[in-house]
NUZA-419110 format. One record per residue: z, x, y of N, C-alpha, C in turn. Coordinates in pm, whole numbers, padded with zeros to 5 digits, always signed. Each point is the difference from the previous one (the first is absolute). Last residue first. Layout:
ZXYZXYZXY/...
//
This chain:
-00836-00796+02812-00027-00097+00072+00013+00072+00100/+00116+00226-00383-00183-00054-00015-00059-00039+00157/+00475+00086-00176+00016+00092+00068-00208-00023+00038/+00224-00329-00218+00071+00006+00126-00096+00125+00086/-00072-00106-00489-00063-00085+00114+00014+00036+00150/+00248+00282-00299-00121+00029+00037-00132-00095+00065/+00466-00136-00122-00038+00190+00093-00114-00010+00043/+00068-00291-00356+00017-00057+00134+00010+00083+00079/-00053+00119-00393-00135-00062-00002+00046-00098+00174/+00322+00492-00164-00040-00216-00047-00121-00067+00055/+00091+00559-00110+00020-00074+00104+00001-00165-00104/+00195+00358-00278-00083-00005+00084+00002-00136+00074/+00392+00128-00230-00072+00141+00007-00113-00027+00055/+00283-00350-00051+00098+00105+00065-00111+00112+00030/-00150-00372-00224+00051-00021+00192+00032+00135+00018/-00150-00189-00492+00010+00201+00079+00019-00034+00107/-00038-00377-00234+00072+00043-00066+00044+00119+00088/-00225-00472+00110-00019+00149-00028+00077+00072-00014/-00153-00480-00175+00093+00025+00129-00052+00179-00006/-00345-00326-00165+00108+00056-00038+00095+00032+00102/-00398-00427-00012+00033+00181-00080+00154+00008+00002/-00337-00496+00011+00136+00081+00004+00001+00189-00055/-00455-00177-00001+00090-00092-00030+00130+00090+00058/-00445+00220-00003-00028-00132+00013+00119-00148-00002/-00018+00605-00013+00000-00128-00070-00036-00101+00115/+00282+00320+00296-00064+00041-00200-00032-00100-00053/+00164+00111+00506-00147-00091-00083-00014+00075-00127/+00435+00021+00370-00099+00070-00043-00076-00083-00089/+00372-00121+00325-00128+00020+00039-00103+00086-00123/+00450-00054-00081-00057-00165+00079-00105+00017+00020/+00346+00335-00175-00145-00031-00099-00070-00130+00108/+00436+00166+00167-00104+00129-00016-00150-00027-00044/+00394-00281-00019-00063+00012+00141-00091+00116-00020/+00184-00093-00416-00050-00087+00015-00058+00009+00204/+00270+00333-00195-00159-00016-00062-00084-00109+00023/+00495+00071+00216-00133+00060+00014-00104+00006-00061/+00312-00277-00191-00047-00033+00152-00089+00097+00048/+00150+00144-00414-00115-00106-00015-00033-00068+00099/+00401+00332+00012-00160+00075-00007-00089-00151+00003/+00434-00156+00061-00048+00075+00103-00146+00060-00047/+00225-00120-00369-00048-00149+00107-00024+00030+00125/+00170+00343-00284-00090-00045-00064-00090-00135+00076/+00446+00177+00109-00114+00111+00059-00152-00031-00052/+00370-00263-00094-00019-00049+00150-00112+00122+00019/+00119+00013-00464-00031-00136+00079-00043+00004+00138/+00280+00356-00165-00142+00025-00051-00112-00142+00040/+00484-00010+00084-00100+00097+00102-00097+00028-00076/+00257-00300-00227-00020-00033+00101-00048+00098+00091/+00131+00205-00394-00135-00102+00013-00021-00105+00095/+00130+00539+00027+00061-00115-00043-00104-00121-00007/-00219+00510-00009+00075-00146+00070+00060-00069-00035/-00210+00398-00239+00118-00012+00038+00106-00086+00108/-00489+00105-00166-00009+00079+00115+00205-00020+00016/-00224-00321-00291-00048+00121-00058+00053+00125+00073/+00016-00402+00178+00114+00015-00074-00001+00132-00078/-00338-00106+00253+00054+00041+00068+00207+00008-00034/-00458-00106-00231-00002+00099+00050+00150+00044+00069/-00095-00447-00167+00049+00105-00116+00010+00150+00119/-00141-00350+00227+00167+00029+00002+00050+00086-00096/-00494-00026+00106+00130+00041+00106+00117-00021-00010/-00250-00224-00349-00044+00146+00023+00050+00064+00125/+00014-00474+00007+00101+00012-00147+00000+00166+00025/-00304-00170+00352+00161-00020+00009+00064+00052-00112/-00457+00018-00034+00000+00071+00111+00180-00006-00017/-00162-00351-00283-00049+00159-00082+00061+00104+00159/-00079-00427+00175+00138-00006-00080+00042+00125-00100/-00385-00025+00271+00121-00003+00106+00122-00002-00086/-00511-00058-00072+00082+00156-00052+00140-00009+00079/-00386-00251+00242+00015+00022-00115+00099+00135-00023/-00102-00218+00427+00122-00033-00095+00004+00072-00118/-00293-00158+00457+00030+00161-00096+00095+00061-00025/-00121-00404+00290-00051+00005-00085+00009+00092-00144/+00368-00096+00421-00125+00057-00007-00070-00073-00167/+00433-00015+00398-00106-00033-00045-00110+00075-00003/+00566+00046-00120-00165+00058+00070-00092-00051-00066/+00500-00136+00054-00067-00005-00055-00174+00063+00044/+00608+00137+00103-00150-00086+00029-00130+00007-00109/+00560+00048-00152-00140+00084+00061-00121-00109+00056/+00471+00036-00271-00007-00007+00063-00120+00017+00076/+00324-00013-00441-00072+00135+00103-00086-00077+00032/+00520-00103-00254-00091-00057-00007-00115+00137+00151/+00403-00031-00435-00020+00093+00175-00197-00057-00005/+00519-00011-00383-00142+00019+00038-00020+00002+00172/+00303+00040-00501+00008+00007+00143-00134-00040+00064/+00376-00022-00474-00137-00028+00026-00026+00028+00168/+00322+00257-00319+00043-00094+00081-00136+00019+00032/+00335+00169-00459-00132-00035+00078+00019-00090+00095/+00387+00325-00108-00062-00072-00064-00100-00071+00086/+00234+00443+00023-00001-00064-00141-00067-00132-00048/+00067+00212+00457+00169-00035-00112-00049-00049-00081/-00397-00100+00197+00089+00072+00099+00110-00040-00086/-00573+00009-00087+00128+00015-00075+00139+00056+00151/-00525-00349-00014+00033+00160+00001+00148-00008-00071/-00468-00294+00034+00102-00017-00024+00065+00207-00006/-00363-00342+00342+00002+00131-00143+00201-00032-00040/-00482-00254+00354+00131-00044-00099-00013+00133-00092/-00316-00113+00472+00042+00066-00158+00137-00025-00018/-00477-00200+00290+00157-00028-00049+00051+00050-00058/-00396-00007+00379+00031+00008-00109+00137-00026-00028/-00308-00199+00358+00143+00030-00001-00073+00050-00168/-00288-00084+00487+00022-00033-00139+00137+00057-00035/-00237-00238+00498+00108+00099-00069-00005+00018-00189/-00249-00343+00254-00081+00098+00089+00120+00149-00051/-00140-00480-00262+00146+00100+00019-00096+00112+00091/-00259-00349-00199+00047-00076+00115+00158+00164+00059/-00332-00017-00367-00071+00092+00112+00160-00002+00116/+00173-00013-00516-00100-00088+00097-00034+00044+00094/+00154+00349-00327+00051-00140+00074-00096-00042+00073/-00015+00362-00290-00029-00114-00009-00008-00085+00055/+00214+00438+00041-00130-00007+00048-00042-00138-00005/+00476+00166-00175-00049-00126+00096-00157+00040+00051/+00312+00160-00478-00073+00037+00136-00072-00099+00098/+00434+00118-00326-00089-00099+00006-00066+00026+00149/+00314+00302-00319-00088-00017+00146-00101-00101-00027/+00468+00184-00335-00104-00020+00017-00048-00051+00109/+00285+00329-00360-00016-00055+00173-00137-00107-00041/+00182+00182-00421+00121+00050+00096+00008-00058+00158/-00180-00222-00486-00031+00086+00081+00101+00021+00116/-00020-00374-00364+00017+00102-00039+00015+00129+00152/-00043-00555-00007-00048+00065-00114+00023+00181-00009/+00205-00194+00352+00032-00075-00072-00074+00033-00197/-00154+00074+00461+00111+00106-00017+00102-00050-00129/-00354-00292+00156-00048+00051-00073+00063+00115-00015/+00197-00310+00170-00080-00045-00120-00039+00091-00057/+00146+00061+00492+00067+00000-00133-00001-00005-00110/-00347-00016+00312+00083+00106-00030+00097+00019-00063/-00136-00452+00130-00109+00084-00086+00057+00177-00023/+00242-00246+00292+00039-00098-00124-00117+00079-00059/-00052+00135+00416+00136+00045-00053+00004-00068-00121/-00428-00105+00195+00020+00120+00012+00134+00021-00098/-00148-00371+00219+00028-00022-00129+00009+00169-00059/-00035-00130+00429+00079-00040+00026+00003-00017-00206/-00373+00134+00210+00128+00099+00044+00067-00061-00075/-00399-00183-00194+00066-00022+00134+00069+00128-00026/-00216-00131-00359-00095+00015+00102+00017+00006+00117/+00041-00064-00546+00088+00086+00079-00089+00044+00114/+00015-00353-00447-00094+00052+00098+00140+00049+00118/+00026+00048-00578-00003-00143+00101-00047+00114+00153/+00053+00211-00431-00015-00139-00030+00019-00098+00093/+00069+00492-00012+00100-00115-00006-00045-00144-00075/-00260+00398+00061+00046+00037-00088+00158-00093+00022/-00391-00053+00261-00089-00017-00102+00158+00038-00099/+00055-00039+00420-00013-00087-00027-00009-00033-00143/+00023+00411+00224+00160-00064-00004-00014-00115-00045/-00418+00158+00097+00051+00080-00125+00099-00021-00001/-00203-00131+00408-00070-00069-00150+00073+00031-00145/+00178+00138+00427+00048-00090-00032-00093-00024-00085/+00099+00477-00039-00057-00072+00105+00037-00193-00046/+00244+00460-00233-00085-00124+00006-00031-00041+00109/+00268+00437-00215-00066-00025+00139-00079-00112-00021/+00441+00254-00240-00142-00068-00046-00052-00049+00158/+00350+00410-00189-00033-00059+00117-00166-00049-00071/+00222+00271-00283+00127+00031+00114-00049-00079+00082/-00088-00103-00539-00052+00032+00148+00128+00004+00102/+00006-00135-00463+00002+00140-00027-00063+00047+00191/+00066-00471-00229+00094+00121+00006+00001+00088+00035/-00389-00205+00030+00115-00072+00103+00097+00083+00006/-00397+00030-00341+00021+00098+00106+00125-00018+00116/-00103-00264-00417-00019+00140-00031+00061+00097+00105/-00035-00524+00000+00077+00043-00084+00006+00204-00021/-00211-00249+00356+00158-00048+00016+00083+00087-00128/-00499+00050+00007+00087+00093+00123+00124-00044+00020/-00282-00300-00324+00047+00142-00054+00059+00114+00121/-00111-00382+00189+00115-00072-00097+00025+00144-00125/-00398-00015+00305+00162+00023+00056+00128-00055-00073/-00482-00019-00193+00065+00143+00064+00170-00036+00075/-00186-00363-00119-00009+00065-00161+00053+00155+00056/-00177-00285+00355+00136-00060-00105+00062+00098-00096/-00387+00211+00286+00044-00112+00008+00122-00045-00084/-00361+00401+00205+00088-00059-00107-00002-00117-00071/-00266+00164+00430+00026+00132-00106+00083-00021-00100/-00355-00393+00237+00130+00035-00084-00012+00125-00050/-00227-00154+00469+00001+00054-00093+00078+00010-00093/+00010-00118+00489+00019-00089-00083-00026+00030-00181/+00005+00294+00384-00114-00086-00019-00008-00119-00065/+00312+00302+00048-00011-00061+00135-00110-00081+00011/+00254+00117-00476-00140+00074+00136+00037-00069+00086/+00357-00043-00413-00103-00039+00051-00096+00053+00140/+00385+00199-00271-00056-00153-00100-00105-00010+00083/+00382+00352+00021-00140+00026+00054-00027-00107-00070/+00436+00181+00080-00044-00026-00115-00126-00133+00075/+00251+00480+00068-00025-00067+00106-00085-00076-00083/+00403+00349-00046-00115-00101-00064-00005-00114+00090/+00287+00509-00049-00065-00107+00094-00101-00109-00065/+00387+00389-00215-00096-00065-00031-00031-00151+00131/+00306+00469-00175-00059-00069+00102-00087-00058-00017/+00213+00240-00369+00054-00074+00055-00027-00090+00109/-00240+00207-00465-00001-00015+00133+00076-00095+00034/-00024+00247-00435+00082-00040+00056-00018-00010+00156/-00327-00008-00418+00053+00131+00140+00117-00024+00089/-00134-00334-00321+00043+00094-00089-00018+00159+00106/-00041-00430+00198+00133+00009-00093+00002+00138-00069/-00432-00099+00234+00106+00007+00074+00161+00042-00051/-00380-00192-00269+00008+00204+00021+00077+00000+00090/+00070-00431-00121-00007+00101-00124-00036+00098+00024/-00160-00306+00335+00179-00001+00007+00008+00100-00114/-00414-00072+00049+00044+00075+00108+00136+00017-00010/-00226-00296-00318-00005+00164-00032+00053+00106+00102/+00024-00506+00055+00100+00102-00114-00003+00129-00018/-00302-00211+00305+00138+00001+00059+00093+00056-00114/-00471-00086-00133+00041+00105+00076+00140-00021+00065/-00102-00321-00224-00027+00117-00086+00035+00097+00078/-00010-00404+00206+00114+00016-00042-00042+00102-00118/-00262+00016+00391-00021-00068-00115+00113+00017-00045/-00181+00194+00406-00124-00115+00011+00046-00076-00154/+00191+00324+00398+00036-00048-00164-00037-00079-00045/+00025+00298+00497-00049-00070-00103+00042-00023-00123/+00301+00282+00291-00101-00114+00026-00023-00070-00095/+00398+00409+00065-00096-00096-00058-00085-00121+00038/+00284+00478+00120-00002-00055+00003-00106-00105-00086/+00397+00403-00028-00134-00073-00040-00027-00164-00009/+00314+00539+00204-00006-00180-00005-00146-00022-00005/+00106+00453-00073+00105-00029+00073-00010-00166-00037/-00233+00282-00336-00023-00066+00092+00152-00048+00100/-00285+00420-00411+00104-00132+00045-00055-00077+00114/-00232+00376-00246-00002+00003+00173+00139-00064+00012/-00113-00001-00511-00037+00127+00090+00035-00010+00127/+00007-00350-00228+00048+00087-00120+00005+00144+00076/-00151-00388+00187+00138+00016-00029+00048+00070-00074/-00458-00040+00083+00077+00015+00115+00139+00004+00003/-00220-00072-00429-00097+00094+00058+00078+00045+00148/+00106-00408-00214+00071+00111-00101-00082+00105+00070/-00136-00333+00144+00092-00044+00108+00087+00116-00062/-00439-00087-00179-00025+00036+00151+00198+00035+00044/-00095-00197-00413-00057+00185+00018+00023+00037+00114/+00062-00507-00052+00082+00090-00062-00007+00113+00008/-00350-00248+00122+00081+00017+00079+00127+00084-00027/-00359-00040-00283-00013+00081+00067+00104-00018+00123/+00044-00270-00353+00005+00149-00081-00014+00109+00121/-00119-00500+00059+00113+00068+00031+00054+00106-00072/-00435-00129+00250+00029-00045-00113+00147+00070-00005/-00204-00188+00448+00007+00115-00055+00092-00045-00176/-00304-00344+00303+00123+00010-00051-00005+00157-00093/-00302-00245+00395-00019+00027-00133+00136+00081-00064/-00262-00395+00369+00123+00072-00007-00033+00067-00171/-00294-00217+00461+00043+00032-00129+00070+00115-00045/-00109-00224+00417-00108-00061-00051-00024+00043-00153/+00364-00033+00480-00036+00047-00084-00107-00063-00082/+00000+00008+00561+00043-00055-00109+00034+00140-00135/-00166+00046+00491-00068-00122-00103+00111-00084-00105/-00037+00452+00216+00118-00085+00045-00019-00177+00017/-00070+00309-00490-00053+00054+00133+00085-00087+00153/-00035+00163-00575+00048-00084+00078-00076+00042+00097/+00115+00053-00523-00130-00033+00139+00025-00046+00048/+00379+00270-00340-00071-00115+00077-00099+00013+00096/+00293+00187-00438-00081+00069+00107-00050-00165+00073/+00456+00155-00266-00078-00126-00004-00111+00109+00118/+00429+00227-00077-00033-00099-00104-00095-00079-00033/+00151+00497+00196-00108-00092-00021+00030-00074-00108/+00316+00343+00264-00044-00032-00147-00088-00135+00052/+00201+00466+00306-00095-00134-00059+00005-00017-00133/+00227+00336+00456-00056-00035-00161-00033-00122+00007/+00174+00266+00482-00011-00081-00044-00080+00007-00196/+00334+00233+00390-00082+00066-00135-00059-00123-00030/+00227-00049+00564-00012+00025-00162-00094+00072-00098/+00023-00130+00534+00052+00140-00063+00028+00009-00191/-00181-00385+00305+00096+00025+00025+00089+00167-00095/-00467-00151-00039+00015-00017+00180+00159+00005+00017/-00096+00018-00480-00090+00111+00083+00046+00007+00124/+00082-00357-00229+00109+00084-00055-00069+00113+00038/-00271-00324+00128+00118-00053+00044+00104+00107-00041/-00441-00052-00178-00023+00069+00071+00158+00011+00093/-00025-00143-00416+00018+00158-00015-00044+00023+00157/-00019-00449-00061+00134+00026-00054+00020+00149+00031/-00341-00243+00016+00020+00029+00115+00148+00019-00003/-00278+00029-00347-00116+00088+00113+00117-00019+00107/+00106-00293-00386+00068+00177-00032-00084+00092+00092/+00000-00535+00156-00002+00044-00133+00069+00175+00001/-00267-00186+00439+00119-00061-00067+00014+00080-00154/-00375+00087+00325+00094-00047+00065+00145-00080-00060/-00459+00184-00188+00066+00110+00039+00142-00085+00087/-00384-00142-00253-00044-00085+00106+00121+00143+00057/+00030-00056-00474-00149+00077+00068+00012-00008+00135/+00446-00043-00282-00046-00045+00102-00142+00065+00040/+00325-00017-00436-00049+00102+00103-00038-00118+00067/+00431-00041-00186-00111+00002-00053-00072+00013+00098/+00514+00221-00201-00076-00141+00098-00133-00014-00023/+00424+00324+00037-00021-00053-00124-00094-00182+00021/+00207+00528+00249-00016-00123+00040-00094-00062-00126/+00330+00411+00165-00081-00034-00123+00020-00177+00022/+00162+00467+00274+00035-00146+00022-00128-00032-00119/+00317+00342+00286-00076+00019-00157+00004-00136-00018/+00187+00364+00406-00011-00118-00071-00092-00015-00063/+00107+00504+00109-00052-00185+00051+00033-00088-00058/+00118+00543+00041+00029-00099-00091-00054-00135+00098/-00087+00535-00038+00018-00060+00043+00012-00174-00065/+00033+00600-00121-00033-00119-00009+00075-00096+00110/-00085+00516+00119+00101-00064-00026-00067-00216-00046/-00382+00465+00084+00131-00097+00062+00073-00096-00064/-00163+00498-00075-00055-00134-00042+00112-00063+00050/-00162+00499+00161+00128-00093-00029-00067-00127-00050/-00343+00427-00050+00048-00067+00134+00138-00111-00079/-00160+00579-00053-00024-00120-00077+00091-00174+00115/-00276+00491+00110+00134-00058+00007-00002-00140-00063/
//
């Protein structure tokens, strides 16, 4: 008896455009692991391979750009992508070349999470890059995600309080892009509460009206941070990907990274800051199992 083939199924499709991470906790390792844990197709384009560990980075090697290009005509040409997101961009070369295959596949959803500098203090950019992401990629993004080093680095002046939050969102809703989330992790130890900030411009009767909606959340202490900002941008593609509005893709996106971040507190990867943990949902947390030890 010949057997029924089951009826195709449709996921979200999420193509994350970034640079690897050896150390596994940030970059396109924790990107695909994130569009996985939340039910997505996660893809890859490799821009930059990096040594890293929770040490630090200790060298960066810049994917040549013929091959990034291939990589992004190779997945888009074939699989598509619901919303593509972007990290790394270690070079105003590469940002053109990303924006130019982007354009010419007509990708509409576009998350960019414009990645300049490590936690390590490490330059993944600098000047020269983000000033080519204002000009190439701004337009063309449904939602830019800067932490305050990077709201800093692409204004030109220091952005370090809440309270400068709204005037920076504008500015930079201002250069081109549809939303944008200035992300409060940064903030000084002294805030026992952190606040993100998103500003999007939408359409009512025709004509544009800027809105926004500030989120709210205790700050978890812990050491095991890394990958938090790569972790956030990648849950919201996902979950816009998944057909969320984008203020609910946000709040669902800033909810998962609270749990990763209480989840990851206790576990020992490395010698330096690790990772939050991505899989809570599917296996135990390194605190369970302290718990369940004692």
């Amino acid at each position: 008896m010949k057997a029924t083939l089951p009826t195709s199924v449709k996921i979200p499709k999420v193509l994350t455009i970034a640079g690897s991470d050896s150390g596994g906790g940030a970059g396109l390792q924790a990107d695909l692991k994130v569009i996985g844990a939340l039910g997505g197709y996660g893809m890859s384009v490799i821009t930059a391979i990096t040594a890293q560990n929770t040490l630090g980075v200790t060298r960066i090697q810049d994917v040549d750009l013929e091959v990034v290009e291939a990589q992004i005509d190779a997945v888009l040409g074939d699989i598509g992508a619901d919303v593509v997101k972007i990290g790394m961009l270690a070079s105003p070369e590469i940002v053109a070349t990303v924006a130019s295959s982007l354009r010419r596949h007509d990708i509409k959803h576009i998350v960019l999470d414009p990645v300049l500098r490590a936690t390590s203090g490490a330059s993944l950019g600098g000047g020269d890059t983000a000033q080519a992401m204002i000009e190439h990629l701004f337009p063309m993004a449904t939602l830019v995600t800067p932490n305050l080093d990077e709201a800093s680095l692409l204004l030109g002046r220091e952005v370090s309080e809440s309270n400068d939050f709204k005037l920076a969102a504008q500015e930079l809703l201002d250069m081109g892009p549809q939303a944008v989330l200035i992300k409060g992790g940064h903030l000084d130890a002294r805030y026992t509460q952190l606040v993100d900030f998103l500003m999007w411009r939408t359409l009512e009767d025709g004509l544009e009206v800027v809105q926004s909606k500030e989120f709210k959340h205790d700050r978890v202490r812990t050491e095991n941070t890394h990958g938090t900002g790569c972790t956030l941008a990648t849950a919201i593609a996902t979950y816009l990907a998944d057909g969320h509005d984008l203020s609910h893709a946000v709040a669902k996106a800033i909810s998962y990274v609270q749990a990763g971040l209480e989840a990851g507190k206790f576990l020992s990867i490395g010698e330096g800051p690790g990772p939050l943990w991505h899989m809570f949902e599917f296996y135990p947390t390194a605190l369970s199992k302290e718990v369940g030890e004692g």
